[in-house]
Short mmCIF file of the C-alpha atoms (twelve columns), coordinates in Angstrom:
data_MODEL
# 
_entry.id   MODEL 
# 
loop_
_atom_site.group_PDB 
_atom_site.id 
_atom_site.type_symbol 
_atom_site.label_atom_id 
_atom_site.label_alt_id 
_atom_site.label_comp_id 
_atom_site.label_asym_id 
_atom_site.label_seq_id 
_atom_site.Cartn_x 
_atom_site.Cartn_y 
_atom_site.Cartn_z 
_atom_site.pdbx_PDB_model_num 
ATOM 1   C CA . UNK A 1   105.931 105.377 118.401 1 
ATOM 2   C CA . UNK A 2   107.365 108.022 120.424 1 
ATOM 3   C CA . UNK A 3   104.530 110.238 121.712 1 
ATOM 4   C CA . UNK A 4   107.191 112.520 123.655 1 
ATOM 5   C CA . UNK A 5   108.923 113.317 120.243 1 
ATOM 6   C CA . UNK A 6   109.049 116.999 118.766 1 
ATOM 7   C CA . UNK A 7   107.210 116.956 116.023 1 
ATOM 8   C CA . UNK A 8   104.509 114.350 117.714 1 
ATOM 9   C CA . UNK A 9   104.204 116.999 120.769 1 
ATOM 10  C CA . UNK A 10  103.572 119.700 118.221 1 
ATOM 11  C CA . UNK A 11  100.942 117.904 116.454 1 
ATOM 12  C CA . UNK A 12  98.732  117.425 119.720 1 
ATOM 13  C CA . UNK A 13  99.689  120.971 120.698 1 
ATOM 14  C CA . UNK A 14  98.276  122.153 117.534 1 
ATOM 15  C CA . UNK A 15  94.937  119.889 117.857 1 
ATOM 16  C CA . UNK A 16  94.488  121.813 121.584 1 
ATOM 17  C CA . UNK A 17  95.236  125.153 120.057 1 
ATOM 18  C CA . UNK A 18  92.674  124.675 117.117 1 
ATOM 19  C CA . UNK A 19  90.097  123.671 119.792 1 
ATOM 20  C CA . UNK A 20  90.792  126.476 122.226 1 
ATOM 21  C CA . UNK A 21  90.706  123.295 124.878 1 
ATOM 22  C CA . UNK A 22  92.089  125.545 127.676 1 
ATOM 23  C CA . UNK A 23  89.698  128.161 127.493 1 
ATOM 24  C CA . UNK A 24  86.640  125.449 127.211 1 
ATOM 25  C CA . UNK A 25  83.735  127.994 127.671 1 
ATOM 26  C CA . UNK A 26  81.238  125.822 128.792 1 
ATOM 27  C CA . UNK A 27  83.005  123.658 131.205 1 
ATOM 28  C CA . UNK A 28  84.848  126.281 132.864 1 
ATOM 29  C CA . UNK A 29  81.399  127.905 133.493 1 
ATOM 30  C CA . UNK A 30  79.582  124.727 134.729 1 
ATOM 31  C CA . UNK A 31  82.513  122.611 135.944 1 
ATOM 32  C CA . UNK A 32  84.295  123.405 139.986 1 
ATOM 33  C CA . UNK A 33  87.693  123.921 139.368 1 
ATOM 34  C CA . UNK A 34  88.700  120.848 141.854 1 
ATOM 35  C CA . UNK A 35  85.646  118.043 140.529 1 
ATOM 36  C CA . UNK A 36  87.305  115.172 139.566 1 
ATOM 37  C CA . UNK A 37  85.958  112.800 137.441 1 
ATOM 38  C CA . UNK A 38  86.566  109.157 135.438 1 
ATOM 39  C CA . UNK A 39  86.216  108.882 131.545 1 
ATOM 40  C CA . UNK A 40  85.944  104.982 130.261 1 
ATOM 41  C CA . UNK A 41  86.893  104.760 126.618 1 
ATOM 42  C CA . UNK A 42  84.912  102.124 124.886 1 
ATOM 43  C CA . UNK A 43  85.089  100.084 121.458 1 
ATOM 44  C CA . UNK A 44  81.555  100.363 119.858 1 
ATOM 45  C CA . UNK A 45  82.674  98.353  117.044 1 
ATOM 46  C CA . UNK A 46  85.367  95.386  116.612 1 
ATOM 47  C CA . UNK A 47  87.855  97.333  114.955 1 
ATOM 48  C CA . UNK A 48  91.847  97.714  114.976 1 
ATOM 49  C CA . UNK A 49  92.986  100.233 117.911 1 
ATOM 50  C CA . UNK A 50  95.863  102.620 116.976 1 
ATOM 51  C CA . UNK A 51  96.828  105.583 119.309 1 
ATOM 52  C CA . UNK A 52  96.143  104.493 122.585 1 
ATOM 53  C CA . UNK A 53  100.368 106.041 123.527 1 
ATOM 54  C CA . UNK A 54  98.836  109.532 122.503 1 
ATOM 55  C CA . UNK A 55  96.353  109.804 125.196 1 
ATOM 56  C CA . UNK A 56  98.907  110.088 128.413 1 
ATOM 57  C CA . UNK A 57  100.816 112.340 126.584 1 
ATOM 58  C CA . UNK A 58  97.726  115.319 125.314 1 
ATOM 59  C CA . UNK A 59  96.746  115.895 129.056 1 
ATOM 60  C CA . UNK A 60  100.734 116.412 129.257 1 
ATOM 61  C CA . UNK A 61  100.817 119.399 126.420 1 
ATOM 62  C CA . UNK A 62  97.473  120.502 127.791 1 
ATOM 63  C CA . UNK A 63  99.165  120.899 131.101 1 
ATOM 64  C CA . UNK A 64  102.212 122.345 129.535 1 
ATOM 65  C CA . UNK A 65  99.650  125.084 127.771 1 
ATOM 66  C CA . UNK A 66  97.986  125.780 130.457 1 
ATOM 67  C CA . UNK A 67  101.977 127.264 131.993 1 
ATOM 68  C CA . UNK A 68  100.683 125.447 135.305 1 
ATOM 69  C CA . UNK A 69  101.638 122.661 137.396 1 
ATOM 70  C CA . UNK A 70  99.104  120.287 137.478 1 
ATOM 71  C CA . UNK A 71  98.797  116.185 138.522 1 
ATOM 72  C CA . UNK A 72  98.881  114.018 135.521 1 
ATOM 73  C CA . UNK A 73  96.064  111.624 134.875 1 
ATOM 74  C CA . UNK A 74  95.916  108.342 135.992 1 
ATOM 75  C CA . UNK A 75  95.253  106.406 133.147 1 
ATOM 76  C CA . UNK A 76  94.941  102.663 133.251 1 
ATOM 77  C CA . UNK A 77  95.073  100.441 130.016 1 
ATOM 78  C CA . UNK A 78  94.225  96.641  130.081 1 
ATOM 79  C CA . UNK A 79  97.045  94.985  129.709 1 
ATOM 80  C CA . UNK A 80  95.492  93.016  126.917 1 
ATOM 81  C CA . UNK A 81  94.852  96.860  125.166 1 
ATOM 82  C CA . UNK A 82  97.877  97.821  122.831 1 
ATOM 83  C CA . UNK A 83  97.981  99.352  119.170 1 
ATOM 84  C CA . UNK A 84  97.345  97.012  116.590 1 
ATOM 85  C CA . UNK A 85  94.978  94.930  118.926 1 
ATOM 86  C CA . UNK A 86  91.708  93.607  117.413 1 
ATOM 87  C CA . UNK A 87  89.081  95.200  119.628 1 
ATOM 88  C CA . UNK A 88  85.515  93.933  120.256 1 
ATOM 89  C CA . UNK A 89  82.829  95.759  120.440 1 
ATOM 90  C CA . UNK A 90  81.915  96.240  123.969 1 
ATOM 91  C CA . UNK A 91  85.264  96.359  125.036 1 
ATOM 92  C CA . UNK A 92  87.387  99.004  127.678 1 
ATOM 93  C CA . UNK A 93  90.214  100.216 125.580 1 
ATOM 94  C CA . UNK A 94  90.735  101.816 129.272 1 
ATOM 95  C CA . UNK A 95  90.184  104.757 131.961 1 
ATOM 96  C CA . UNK A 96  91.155  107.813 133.256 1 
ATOM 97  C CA . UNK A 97  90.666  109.568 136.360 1 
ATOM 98  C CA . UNK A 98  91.520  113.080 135.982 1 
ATOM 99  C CA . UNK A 99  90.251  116.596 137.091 1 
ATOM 100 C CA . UNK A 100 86.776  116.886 135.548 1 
ATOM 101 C CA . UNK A 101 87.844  120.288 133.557 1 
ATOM 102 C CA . UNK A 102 90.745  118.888 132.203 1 
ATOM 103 C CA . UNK A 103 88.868  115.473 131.132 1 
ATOM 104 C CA . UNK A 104 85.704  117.545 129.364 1 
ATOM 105 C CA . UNK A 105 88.166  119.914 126.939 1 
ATOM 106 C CA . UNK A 106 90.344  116.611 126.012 1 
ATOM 107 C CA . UNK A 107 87.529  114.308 125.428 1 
ATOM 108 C CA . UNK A 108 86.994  115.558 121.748 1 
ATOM 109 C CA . UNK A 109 90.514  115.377 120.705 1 
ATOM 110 C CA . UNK A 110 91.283  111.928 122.118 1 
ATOM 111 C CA . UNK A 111 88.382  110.328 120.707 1 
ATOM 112 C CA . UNK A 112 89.089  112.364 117.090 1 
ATOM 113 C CA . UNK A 113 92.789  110.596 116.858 1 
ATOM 114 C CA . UNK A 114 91.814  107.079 118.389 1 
ATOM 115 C CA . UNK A 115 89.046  107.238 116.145 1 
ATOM 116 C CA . UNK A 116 90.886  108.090 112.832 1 
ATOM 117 C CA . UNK A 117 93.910  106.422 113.876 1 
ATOM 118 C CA . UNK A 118 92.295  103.211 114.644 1 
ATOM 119 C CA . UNK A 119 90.390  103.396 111.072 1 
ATOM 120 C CA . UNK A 120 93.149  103.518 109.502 1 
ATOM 121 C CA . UNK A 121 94.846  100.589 111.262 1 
ATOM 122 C CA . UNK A 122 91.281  98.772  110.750 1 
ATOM 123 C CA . UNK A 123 91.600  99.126  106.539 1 
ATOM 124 C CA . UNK A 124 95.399  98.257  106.627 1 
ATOM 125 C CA . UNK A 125 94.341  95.243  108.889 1 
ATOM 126 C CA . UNK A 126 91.702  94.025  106.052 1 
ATOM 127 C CA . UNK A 127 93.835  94.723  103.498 1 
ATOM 128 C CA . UNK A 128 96.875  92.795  105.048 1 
ATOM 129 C CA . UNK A 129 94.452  89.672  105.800 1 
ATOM 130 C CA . UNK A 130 93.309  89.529  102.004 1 
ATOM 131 C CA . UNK A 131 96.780  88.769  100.544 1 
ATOM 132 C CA . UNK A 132 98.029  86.885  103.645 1 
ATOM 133 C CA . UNK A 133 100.162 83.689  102.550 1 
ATOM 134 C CA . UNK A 134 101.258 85.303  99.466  1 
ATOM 135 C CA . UNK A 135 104.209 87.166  100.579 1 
ATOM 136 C CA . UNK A 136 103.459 90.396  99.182  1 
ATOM 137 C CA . UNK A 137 103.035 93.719  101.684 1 
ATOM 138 C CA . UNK A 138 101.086 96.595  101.921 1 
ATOM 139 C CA . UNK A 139 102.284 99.938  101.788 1 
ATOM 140 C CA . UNK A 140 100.798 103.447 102.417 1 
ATOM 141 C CA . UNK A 141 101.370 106.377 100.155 1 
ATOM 142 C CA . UNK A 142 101.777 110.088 100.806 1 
ATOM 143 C CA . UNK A 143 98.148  110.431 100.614 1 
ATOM 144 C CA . UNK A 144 97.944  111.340 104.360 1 
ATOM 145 C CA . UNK A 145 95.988  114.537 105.722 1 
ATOM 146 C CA . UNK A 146 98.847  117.407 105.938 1 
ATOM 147 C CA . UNK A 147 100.165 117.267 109.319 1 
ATOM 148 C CA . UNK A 148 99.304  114.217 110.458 1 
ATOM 149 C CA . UNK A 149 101.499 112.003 108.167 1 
ATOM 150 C CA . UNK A 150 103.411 110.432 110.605 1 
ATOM 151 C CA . UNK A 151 100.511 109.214 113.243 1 
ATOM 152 C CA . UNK A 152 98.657  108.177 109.774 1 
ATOM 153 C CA . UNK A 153 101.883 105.916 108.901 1 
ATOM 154 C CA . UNK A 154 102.340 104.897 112.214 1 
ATOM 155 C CA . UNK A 155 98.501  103.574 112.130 1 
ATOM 156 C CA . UNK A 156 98.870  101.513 108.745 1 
ATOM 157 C CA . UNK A 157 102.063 99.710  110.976 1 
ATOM 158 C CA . UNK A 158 99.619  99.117  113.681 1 
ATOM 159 C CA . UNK A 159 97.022  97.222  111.203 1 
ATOM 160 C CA . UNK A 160 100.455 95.180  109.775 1 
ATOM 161 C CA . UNK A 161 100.971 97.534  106.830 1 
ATOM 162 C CA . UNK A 162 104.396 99.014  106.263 1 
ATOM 163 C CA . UNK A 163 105.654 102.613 105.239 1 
ATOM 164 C CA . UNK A 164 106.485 103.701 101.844 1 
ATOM 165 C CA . UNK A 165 108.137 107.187 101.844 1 
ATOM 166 C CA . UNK A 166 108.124 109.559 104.456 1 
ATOM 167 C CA . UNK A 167 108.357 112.711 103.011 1 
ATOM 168 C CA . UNK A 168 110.094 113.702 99.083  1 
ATOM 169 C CA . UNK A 169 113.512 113.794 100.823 1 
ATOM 170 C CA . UNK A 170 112.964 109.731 101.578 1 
ATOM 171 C CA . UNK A 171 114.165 107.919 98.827  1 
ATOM 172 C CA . UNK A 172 114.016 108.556 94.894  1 
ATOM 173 C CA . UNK A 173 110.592 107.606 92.988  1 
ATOM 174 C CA . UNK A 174 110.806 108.501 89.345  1 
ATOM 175 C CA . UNK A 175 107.579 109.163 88.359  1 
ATOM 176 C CA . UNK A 176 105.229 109.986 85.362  1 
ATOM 177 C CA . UNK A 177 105.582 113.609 85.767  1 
ATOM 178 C CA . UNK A 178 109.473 113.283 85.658  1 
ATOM 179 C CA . UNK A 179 109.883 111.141 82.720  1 
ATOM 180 C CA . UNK A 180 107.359 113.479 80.920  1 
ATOM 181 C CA . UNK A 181 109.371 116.547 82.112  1 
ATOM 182 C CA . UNK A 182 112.710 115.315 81.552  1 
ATOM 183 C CA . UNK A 183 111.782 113.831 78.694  1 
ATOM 184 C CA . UNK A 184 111.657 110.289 78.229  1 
ATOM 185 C CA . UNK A 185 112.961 107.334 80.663  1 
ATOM 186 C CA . UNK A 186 116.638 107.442 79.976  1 
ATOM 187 C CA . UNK A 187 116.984 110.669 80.318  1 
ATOM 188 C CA . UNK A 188 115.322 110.709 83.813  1 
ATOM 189 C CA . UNK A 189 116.731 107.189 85.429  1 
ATOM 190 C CA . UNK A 190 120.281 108.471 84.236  1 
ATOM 191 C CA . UNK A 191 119.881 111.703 85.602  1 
ATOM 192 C CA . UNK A 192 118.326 110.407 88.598  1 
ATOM 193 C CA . UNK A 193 121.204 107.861 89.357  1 
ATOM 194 C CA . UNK A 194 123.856 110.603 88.357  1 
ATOM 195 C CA . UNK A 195 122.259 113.330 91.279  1 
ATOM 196 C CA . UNK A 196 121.003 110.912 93.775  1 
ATOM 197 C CA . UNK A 197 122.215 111.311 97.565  1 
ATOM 198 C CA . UNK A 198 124.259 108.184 99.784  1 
ATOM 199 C CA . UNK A 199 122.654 105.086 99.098  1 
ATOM 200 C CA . UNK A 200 119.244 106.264 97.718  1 
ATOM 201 C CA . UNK A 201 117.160 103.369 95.742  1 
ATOM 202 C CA . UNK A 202 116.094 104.328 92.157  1 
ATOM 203 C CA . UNK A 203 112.685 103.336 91.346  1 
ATOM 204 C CA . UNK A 204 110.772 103.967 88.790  1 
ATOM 205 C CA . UNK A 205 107.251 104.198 88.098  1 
ATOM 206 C CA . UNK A 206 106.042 102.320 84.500  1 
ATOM 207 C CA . UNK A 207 102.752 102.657 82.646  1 
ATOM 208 C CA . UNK A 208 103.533 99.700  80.298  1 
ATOM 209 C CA . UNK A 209 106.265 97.181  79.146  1 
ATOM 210 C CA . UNK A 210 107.849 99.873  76.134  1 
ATOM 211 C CA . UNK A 211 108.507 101.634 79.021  1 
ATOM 212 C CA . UNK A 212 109.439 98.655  81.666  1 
ATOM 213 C CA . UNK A 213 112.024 97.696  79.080  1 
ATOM 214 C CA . UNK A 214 113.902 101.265 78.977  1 
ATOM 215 C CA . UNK A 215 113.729 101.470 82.874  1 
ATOM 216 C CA . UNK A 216 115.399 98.085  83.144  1 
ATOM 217 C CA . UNK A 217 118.048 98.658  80.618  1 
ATOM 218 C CA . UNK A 218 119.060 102.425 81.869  1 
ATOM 219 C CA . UNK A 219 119.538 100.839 85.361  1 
ATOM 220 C CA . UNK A 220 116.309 101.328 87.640  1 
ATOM 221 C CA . UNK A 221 116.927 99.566  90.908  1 
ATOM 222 C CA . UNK A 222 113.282 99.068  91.942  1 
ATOM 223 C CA . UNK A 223 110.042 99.288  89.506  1 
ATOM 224 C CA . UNK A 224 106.667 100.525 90.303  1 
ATOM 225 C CA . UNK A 225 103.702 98.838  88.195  1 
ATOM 226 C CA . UNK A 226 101.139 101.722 87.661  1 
ATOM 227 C CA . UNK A 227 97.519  101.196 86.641  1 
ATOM 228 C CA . UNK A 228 97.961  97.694  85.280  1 
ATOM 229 C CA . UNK A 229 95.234  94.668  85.286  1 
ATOM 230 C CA . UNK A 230 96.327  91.716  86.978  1 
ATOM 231 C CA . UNK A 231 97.086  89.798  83.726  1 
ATOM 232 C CA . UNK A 232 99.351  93.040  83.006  1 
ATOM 233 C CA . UNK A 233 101.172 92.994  86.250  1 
ATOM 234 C CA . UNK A 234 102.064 88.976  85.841  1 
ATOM 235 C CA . UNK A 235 103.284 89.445  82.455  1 
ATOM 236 C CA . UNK A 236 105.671 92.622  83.837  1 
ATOM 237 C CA . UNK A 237 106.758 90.195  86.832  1 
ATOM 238 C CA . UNK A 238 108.101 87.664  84.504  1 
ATOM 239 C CA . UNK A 239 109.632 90.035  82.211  1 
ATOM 240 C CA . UNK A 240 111.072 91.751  85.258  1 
ATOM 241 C CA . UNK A 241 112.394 88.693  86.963  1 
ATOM 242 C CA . UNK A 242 113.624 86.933  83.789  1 
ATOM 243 C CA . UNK A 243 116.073 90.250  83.058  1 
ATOM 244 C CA . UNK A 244 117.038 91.336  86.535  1 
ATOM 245 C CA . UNK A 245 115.090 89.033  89.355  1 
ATOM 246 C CA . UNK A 246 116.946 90.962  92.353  1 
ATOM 247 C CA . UNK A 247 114.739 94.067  91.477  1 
ATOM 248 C CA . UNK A 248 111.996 94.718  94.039  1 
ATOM 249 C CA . UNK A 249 108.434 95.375  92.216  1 
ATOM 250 C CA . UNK A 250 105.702 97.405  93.791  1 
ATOM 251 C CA . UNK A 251 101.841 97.258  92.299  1 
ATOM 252 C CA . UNK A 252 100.027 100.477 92.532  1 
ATOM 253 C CA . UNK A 253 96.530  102.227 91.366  1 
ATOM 254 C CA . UNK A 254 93.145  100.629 91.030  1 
ATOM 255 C CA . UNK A 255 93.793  98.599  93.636  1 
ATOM 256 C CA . UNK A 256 91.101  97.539  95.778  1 
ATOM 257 C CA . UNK A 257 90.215  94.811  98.330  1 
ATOM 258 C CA . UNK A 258 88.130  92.711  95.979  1 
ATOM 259 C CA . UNK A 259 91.417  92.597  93.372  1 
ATOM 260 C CA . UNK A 260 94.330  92.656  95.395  1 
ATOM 261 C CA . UNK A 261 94.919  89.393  95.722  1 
ATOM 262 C CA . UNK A 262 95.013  88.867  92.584  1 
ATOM 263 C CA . UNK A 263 97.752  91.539  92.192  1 
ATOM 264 C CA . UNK A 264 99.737  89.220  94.938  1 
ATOM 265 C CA . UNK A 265 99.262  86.557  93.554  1 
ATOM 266 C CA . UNK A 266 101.141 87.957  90.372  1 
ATOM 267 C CA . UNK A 267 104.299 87.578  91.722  1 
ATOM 268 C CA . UNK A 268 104.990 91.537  93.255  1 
ATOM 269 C CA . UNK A 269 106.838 92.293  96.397  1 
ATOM 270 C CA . UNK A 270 104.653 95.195  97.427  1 
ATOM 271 C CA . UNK A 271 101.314 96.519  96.892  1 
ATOM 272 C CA . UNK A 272 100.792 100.283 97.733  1 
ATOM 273 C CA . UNK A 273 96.959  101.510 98.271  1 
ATOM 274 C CA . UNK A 274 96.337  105.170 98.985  1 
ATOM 275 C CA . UNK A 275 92.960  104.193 100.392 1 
ATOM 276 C CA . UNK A 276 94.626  103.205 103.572 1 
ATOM 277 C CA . UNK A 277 95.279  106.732 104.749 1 
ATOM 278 C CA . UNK A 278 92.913  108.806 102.297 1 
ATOM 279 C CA . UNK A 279 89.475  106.861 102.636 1 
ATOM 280 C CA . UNK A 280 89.930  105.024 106.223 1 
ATOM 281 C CA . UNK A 281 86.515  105.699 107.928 1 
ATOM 282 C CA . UNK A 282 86.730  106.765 111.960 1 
ATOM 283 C CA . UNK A 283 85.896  104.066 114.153 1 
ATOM 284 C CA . UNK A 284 83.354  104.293 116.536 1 
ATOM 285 C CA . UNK A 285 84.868  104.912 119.791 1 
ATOM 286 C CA . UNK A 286 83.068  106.707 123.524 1 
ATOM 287 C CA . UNK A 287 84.163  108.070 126.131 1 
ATOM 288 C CA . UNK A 288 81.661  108.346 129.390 1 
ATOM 289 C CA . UNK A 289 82.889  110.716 132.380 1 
ATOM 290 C CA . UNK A 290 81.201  110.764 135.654 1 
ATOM 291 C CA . UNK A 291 81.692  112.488 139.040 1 
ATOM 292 C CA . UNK A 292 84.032  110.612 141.508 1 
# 
């Protein structure tokens, strides 16, 4: 991840803008302008850490706010501490000695995105062990909080999962809507291969094999299994395979951890689960600052 990007830098920006962090009331009115002070982050529960880049670089965008030179943190990470490491509970994740002010009207937003990011990487994580050895992946989904997609995605990578589509500009996904628009498969794969952009994969989303058949014979180039049992989905992958077994086929919907192995187990390439990004509980993660 590159926490000095644009659209990264505008993201943190925003979270110290929402929280008014450089016009903290209460620490401004309590806190000497030159107290410095030393925050320890701590893992309260073994979990999956995702983040840990972003915290350098929001005392860097406060300071940038703030329109005033002022000397950056000094913040020290165990070299054992990295994103997509398996925390303990217990352990540093690491420290920062900083100007007291500074450290009080960050604390809430550092903990906030370590603690969702690193919930997210924790689910992918669990997810990724249950199907491990059957080659399948996990994916995400779009199903990210607005704003925040690309720290979400960049979590699921942390816990081992890997991206579907970044955006609706990121590849072609024919889905239910668009066959029931443009009425019918054919009509939407053909138009879809006729009006894509470069080198953009076709797939297309199927609700059962009537429909699985028409896909494959109007020229999808990846298929999407929606909302089918496990039985289903095997029966799909050795239709699939025995017509066109260079397709790529993606499981999706009603998948949870106690089933998904199943669904690997089926024969599918991918497994996407929007539970990664939209359900991920926070971590628990502190942060204790005293005087130095």
């Amino acid at each position: 991840m590159n926490w000095n990007s644009r659209r990264i830098s505008a993201i943190l920006a925003n979270a110290l803008l929402e929280d008014q962090a450089t016009r903290d009331a209460t620490t401004l009115a309590t806190i000497g302008p030159a107290q410095k002070a030393l925050a320890t982050i701590h893992a309260k529960q073994d979990c999956v850490l995702a983040g840990i880049g972003c915290v350098q670089r929001i005392f860097e965008v406060f300071a940038e706010l703030e329109g005033e030179a002022r000397a950056y943190p000094q913040v020290r990470i165990p070299q054992e501490i990295f994103d997509g490491v398996r925390l303990h509970k217990g352990e540093v994740v690491g420290t920062i000695r900083h100007n007291a002010r500074v450290l009080l009207s960050c604390e809430r937003i550092i903990l906030n995105l370590l603690q969702h990011l690193s919930g997210i990487a924790t689910i992918a994580r669990r997810y990724v062990d249950a199907i491990e050895g059957t080659g399948a992946r996990i994916l995400d989904t779009r199903k990210t909080v607005p704003g925040l997609r690309q720290l979400e995605k960049y979590a699921v990578r942390c816990g081992g999962g890997f991206n579907h589509r970044l955006d609706l500009n990121d590849g072609i996904l024919v889905k239910n809507n668009h066959i029931d628009l443009a009425g019918g498969v054919e009509v939407a794969v053909t138009r879809a291969l006729t009006n894509r952009k470069g080198e953009q994969t076709v797939e297309v989303e199927v609700r059962d094999m009537r429909e699985l058949d028409e896909a494959l014979r109007f020229g999808a180039e990846s298929i999407l299994l929606d909302n089918m049992t496990p039985d289903q989905t095997r029966a799909a992958v050795e239709f699939i395979r025995g017509r066109k077994p260079e397709l790529k086929i993606e499981s999706s919907g009603g998948i949870t951890l106690a089933n998904i192995r199943q669904y690997a187990e089926a024969g599918v390439d991918f497994i996407s689960v929007g539970a990664l990004t939209h359900s991920a509980s926070a971590v628990d993660l502190s942060m204790r600052i005293e005087a130095v």
